[in-house]
KEDOGU-818026 format. One record per residue (C-alpha): x, y, z; residue number from 0. Coordinates in steps of 0.001 Angstrom, whole numbers, plus 500000, padded with zeros to 6 digits. Layout:
N
@X = X; Y = Y; Z = Z; i = NUM
...
// end
This chain:
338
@X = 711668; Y = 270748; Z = 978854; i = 0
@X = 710902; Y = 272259; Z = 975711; i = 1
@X = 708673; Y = 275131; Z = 974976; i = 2
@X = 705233; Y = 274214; Z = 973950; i = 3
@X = 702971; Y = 276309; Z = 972131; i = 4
@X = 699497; Y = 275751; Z = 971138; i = 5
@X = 696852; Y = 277802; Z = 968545; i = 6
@X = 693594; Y = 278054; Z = 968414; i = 7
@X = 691863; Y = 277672; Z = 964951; i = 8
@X = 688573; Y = 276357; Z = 964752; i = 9
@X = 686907; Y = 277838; Z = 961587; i = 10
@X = 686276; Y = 276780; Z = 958407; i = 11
@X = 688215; Y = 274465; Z = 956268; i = 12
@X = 689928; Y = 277272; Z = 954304; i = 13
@X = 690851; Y = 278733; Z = 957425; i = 14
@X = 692359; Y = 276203; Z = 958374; i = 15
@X = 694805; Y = 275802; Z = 955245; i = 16
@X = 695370; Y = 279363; Z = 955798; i = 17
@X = 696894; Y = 278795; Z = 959599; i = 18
@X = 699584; Y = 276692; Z = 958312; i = 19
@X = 702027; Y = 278859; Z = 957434; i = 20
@X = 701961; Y = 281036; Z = 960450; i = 21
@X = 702394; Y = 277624; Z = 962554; i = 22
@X = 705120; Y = 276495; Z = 959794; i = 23
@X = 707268; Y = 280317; Z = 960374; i = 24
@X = 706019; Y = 280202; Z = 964574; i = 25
@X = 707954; Y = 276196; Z = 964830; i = 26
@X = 710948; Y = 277544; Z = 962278; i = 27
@X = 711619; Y = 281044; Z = 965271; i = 28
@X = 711177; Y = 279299; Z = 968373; i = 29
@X = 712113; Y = 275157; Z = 967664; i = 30
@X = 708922; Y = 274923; Z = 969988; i = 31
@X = 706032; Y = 272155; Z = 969991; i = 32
@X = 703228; Y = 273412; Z = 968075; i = 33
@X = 699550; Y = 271561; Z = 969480; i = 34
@X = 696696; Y = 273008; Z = 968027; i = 35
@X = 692843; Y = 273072; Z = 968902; i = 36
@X = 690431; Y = 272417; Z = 965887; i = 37
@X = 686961; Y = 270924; Z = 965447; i = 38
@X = 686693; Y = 267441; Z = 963742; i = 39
@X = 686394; Y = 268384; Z = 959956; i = 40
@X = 689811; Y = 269823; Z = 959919; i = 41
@X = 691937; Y = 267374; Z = 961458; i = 42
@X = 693422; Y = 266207; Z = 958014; i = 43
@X = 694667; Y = 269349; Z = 957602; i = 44
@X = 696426; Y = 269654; Z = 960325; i = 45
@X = 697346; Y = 265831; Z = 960630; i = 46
@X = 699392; Y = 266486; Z = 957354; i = 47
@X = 701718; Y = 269536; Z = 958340; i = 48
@X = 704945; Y = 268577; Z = 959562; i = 49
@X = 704654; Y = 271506; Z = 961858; i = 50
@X = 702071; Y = 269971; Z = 964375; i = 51
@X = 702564; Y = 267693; Z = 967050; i = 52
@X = 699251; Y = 267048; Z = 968911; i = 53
@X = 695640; Y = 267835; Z = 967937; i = 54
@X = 693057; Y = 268824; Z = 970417; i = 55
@X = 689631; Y = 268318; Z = 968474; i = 56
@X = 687101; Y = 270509; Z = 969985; i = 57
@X = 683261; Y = 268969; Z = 968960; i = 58
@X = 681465; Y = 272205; Z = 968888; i = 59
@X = 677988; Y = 270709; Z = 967686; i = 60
@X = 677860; Y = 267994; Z = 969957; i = 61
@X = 680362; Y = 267278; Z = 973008; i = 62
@X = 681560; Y = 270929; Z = 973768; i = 63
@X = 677991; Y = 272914; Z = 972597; i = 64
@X = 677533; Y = 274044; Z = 975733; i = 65
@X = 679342; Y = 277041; Z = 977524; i = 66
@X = 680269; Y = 275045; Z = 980152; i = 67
@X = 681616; Y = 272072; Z = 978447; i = 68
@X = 684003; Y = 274075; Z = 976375; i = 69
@X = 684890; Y = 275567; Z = 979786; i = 70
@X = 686119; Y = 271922; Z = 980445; i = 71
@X = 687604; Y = 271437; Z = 977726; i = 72
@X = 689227; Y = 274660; Z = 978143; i = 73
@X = 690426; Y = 273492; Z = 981307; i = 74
@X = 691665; Y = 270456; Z = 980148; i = 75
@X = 694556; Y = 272124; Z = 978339; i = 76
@X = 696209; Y = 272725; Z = 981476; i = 77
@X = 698414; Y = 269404; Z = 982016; i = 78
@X = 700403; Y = 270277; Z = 978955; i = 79
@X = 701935; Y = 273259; Z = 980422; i = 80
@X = 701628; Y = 275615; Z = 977355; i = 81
@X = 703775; Y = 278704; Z = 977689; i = 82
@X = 701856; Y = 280439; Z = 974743; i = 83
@X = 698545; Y = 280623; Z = 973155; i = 84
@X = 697997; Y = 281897; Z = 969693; i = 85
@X = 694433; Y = 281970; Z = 968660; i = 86
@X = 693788; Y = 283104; Z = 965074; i = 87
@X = 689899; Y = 282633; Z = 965545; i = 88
@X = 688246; Y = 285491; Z = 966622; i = 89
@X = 684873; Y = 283631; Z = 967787; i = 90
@X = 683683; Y = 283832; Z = 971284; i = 91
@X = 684318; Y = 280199; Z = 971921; i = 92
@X = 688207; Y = 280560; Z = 971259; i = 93
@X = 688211; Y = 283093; Z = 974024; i = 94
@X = 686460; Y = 281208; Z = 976470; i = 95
@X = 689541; Y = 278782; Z = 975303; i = 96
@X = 692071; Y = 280501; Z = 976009; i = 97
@X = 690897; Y = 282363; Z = 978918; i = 98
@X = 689876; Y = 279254; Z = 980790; i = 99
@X = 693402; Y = 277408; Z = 979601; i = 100
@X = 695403; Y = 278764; Z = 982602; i = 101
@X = 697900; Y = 279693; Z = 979991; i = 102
@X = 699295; Y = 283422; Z = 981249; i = 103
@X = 700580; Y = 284350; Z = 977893; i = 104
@X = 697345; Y = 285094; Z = 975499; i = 105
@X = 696970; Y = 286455; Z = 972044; i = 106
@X = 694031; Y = 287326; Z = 970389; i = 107
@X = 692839; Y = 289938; Z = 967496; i = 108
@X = 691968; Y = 293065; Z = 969132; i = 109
@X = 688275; Y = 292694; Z = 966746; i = 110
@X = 687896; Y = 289360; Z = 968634; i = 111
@X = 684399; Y = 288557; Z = 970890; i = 112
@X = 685408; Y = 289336; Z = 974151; i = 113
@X = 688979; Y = 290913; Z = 972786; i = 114
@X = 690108; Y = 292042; Z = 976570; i = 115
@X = 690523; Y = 288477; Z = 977821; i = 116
@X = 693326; Y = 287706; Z = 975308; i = 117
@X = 696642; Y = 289443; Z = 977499; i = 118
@X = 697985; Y = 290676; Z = 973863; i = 119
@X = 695562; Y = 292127; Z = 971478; i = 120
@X = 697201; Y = 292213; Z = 968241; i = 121
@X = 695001; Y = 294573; Z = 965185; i = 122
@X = 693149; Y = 292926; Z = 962394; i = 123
@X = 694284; Y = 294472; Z = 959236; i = 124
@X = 691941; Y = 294676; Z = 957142; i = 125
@X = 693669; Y = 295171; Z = 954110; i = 126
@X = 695835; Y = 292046; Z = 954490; i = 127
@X = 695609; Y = 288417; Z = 953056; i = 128
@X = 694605; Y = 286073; Z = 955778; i = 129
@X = 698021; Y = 284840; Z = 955928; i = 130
@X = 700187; Y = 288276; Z = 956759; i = 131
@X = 697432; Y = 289016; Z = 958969; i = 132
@X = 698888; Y = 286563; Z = 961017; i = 133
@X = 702162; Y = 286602; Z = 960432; i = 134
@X = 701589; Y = 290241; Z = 962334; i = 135
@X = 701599; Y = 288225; Z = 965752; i = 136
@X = 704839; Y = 287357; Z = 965344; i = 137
@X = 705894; Y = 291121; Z = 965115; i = 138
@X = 708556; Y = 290618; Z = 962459; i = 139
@X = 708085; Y = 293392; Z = 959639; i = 140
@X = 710409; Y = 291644; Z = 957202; i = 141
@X = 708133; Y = 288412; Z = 957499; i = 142
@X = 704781; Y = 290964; Z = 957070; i = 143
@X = 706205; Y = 292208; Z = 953724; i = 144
@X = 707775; Y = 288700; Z = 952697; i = 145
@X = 704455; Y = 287237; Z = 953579; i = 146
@X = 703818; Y = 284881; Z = 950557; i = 147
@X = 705012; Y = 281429; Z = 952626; i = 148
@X = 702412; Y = 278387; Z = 951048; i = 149
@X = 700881; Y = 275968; Z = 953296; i = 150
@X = 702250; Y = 272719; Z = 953700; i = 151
@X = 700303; Y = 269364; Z = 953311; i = 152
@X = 702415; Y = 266370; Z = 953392; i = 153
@X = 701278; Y = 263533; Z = 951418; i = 154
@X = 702039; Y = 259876; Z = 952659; i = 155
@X = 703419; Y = 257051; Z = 950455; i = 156
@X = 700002; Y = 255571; Z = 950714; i = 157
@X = 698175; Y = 258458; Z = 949692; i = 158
@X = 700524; Y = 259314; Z = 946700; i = 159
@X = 699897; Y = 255699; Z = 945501; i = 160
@X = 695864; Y = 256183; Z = 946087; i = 161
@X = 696694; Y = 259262; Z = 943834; i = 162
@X = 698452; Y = 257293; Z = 940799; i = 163
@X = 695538; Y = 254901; Z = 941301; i = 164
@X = 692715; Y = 257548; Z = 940408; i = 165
@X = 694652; Y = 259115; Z = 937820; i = 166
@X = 695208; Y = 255886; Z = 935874; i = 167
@X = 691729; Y = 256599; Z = 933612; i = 168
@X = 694359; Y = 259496; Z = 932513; i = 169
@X = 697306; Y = 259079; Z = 929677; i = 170
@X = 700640; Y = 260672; Z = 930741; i = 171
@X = 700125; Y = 263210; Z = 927904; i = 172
@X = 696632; Y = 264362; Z = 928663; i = 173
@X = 696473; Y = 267860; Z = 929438; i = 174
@X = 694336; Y = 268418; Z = 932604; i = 175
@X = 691948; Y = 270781; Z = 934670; i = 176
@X = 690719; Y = 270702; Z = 937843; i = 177
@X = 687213; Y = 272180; Z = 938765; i = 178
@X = 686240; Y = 272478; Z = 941913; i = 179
@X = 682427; Y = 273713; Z = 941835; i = 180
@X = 680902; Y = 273676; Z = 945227; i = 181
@X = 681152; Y = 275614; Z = 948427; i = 182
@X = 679148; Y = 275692; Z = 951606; i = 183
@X = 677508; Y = 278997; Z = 951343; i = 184
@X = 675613; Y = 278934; Z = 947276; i = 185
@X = 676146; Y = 283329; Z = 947251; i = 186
@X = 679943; Y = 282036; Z = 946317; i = 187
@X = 678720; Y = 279071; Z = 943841; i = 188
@X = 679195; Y = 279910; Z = 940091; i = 189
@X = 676463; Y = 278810; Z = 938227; i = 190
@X = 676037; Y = 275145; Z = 937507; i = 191
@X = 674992; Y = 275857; Z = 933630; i = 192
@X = 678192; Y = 278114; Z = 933555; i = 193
@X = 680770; Y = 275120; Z = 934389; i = 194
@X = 678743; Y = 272985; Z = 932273; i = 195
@X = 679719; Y = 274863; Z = 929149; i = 196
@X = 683021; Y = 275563; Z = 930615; i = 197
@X = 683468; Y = 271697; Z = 930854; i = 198
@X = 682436; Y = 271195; Z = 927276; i = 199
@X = 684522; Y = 274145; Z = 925726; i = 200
@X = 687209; Y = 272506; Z = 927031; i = 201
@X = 686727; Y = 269156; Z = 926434; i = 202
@X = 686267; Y = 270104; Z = 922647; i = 203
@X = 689634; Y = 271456; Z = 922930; i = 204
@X = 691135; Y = 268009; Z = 923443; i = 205
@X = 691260; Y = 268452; Z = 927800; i = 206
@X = 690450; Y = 266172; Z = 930378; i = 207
@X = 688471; Y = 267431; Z = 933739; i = 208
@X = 688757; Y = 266338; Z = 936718; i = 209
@X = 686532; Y = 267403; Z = 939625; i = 210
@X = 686881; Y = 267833; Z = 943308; i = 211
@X = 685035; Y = 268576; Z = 946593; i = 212
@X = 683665; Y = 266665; Z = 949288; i = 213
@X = 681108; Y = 263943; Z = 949844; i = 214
@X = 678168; Y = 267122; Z = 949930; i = 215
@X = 679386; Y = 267952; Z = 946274; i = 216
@X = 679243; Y = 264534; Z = 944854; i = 217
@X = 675608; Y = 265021; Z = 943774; i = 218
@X = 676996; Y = 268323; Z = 941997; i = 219
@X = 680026; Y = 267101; Z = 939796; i = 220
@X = 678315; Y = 264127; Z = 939449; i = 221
@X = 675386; Y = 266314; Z = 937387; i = 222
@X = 678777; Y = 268058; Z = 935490; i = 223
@X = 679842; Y = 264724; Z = 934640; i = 224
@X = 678432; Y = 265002; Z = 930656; i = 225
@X = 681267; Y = 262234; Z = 928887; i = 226
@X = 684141; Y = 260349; Z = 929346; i = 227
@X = 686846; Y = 262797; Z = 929443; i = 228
@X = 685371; Y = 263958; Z = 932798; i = 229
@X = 686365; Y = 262500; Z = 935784; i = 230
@X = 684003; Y = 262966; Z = 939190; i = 231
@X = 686746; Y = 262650; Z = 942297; i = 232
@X = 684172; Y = 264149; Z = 944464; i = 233
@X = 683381; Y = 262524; Z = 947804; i = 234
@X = 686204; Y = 260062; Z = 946559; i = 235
@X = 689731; Y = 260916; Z = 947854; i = 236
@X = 690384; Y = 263053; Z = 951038; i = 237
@X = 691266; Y = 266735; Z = 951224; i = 238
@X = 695239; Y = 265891; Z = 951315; i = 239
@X = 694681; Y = 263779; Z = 948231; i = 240
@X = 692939; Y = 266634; Z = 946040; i = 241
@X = 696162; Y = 268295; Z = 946969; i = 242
@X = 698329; Y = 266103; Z = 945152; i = 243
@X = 695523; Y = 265645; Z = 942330; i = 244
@X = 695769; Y = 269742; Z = 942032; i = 245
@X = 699668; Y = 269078; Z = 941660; i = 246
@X = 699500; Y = 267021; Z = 938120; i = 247
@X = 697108; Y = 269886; Z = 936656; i = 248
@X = 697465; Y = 272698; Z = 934061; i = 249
@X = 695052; Y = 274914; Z = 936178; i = 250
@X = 692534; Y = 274131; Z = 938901; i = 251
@X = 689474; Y = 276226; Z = 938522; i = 252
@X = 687355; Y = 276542; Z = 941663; i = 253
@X = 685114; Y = 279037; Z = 943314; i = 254
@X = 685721; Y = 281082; Z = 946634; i = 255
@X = 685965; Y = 278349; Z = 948906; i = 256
@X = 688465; Y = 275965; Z = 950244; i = 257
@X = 689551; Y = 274736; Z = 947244; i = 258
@X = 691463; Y = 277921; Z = 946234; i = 259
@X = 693544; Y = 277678; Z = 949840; i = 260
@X = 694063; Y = 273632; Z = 948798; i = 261
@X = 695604; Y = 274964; Z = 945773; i = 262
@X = 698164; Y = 277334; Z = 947037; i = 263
@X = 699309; Y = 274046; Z = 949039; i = 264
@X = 699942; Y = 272253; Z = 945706; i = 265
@X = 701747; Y = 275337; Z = 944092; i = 266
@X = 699047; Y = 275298; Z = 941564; i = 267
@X = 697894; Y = 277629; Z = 939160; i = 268
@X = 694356; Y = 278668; Z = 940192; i = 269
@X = 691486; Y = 280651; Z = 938864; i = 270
@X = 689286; Y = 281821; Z = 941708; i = 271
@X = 685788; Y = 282898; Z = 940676; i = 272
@X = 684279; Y = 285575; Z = 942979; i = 273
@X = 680855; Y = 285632; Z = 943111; i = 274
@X = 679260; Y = 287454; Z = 946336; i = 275
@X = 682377; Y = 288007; Z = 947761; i = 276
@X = 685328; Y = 290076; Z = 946795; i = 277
@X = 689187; Y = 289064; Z = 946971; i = 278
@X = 689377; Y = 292258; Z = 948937; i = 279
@X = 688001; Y = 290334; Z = 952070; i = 280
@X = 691731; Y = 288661; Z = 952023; i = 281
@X = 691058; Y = 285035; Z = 950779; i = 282
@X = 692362; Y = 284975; Z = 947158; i = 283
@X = 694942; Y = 282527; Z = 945439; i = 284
@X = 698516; Y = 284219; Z = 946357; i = 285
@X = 701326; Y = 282133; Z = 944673; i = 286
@X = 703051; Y = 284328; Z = 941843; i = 287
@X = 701028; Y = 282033; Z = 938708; i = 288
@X = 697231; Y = 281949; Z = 940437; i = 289
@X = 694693; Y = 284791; Z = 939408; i = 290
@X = 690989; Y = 285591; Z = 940514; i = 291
@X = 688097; Y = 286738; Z = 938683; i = 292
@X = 684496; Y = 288413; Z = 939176; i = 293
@X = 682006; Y = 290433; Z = 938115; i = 294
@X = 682298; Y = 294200; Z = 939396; i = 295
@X = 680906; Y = 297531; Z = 939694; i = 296
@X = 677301; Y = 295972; Z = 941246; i = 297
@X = 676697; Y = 298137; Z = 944414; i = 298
@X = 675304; Y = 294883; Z = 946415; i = 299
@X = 678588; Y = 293156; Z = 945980; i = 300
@X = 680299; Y = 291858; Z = 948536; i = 301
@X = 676778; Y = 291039; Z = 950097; i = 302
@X = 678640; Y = 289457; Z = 953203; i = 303
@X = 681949; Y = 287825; Z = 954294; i = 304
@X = 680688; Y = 284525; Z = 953744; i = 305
@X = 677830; Y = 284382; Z = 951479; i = 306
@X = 674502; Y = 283484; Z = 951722; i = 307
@X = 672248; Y = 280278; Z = 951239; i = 308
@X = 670252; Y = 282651; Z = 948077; i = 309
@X = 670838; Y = 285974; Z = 946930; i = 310
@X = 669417; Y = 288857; Z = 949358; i = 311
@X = 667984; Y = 290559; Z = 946364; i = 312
@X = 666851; Y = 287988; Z = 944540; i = 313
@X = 669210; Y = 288520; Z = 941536; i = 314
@X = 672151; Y = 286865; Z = 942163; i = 315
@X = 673774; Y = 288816; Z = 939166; i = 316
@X = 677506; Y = 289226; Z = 940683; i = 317
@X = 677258; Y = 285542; Z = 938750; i = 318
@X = 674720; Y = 285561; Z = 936262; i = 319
@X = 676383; Y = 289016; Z = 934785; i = 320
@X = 680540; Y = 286952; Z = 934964; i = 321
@X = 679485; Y = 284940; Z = 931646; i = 322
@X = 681642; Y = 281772; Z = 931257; i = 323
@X = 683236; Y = 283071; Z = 927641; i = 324
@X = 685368; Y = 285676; Z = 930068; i = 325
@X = 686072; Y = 283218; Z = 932230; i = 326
@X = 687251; Y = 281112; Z = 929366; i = 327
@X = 689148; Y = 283635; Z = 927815; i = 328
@X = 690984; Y = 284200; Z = 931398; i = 329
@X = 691742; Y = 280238; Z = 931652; i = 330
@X = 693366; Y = 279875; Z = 927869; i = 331
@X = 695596; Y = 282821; Z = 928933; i = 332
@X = 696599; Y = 281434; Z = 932033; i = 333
@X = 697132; Y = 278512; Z = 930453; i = 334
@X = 699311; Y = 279844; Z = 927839; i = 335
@X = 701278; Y = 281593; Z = 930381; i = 336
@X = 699901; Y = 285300; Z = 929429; i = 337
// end
């Protein structure tokens, strides 16, 4: 019987683009199944990597809120005889996961909740992109300084055609950018005014816009939307599809959110705007053409590792200060391959 392995990841969206390459490099050194446990929003992500077999969704807000039903769920996992468990969330719930599993073999981040249930406590290095901090499970110190592997999305025949379909309002010789305004917490949001002129600077210029996010950012790009070269995707293709949207641009411009993660998974070249956070933290664009940008030297910045609903101090001048003529200026360079 072949070796089955399963991870643990049930955080955010970006997170969960950001797991993909350890599970791609963890199924290329052991030829092993690779299951994984996520909550419901992030099934498409891992539904499209070639690297996953079966997906345990784990419904955190509704059928496994309680202790005692992730306990069961927990249990559950037995019957598929997992030699290893990986988890790369460091939440309480994915130790009560993997503790409760029966699986012997554990490993966990030694900064985990509850850290001593995981049999192999492996150090959260702080200093590392989200991605080699993983990659240090798998104790290979080649593979920790080679770290740069991109996530892989696959998209279906179907979904490529759904793409040529939405790209049709497009000419084959329009020059296009990708903005992708929104994120969940509004400390990481650039300023709405501040992609409007962004939008129209380039549109003057002869580009065509696209934008991108989810069904909650609709309302957003949908305000951005000011004339007919711009093109509101929003709400209207799924998470793999923005992939292969983010493939046929010149640059994808988003802020420090999902989006940036998306883009490493379509090679493309990606202006991250930091706002509240920092790219410090480990979360920034990493492909050898991407870039990030942000307004520094305020002593409030980063505020918090995920943001905030409103500024703490009322300010919110780690955007306000980053006016959209430098981030303009760093786009036309990019562009022009500076």
């Amino acid at each position: 019987m072949p070796k089955k392995i399963l991870v643990i990841q049930t955080a955010f969206l970006g997170d969960a683009v950001l797991s993909l390459p350890f599970i791609q490099i963890l199924k290329q050194k052991t030829g092993a199944q690779i299951d994984v446990v996520t909550i419901p929003a992030n099934v498409e992500i891992f539904a499209s990597c070639p690297a996953v077999s079966v997906i345990h969704i784990l419904d955190k807000k509704v059928k496994h809120k309680s202790l005692w039903a992730t306990i069961a769920f927990a249990r559950s996992l037995g019957k598929y005889s997992y030699t290893k468990i990986y988890s790369l969330h460091r939440s309480f719930r994915s130790t009560v996961i993997a503790f409760f599993s029966g699986v012997k073999e554990t490993y966990g981040y030694s900064t985990s909740a509850c850290a001593i249930a995981y049999k192999h406590r492996i150090p959260y290095i702080k200093d590392f992109h989200e991605v080699q901090r993983h990659f240090v499970f798998l104790d290979d110190e080649s593979l920790i300084r080679n770290w740069r592997v991109l996530p892989e999305m696959h998209l279906s025949d179907d979904l490529q055609k759904n793409i040529k379909r939405e790209l049709l309002v497009f000419e084959a010789s329009d020059r296009i950018i990708a903005i992708a305004p929104g994120s969940v917490w509004q400390t990481k949001r650039y300023p709405d005014v501040y992609y409007m002129r962004i939008i129209d600077y380039f549109c003057i210029k002869g580009f065509k816009i696209v934008l991108l996010g989810g069904k909650n950012e609709a309302e957003l790009c949908n305000r951005l939307t000011v004339n007919r070269n711009v093109h509101n995707l929003a709400g209207k293709i799924s998470i793999v599809e923005s992939r292969g949207v983010m493939e046929r641009t010149e640059l994808l411009l988003t802020n420090d959110s999902a989006s940036t993660h998306i883009g490493m998974a379509a090679n493309a070249k990606t202006l991250t705007v930091y706002c509240s956070t920092v790219p410090e933290i480990g979360f920034y664009p990493y492909n050898n053409k991407s870039d990030f940008i942000g307004y520094d030297g305020l002593d409030c910045k980063p505020c918090g590792i995920h943001g905030f609903k409103k500024c703490p101090l009322g300010h919110f001048n780690c955007a306000h200060l980053l006016k959209p003529e430098t981030v303009i200026e760093r786009m036309e360079n990019m562009i022009e391959g500076k």
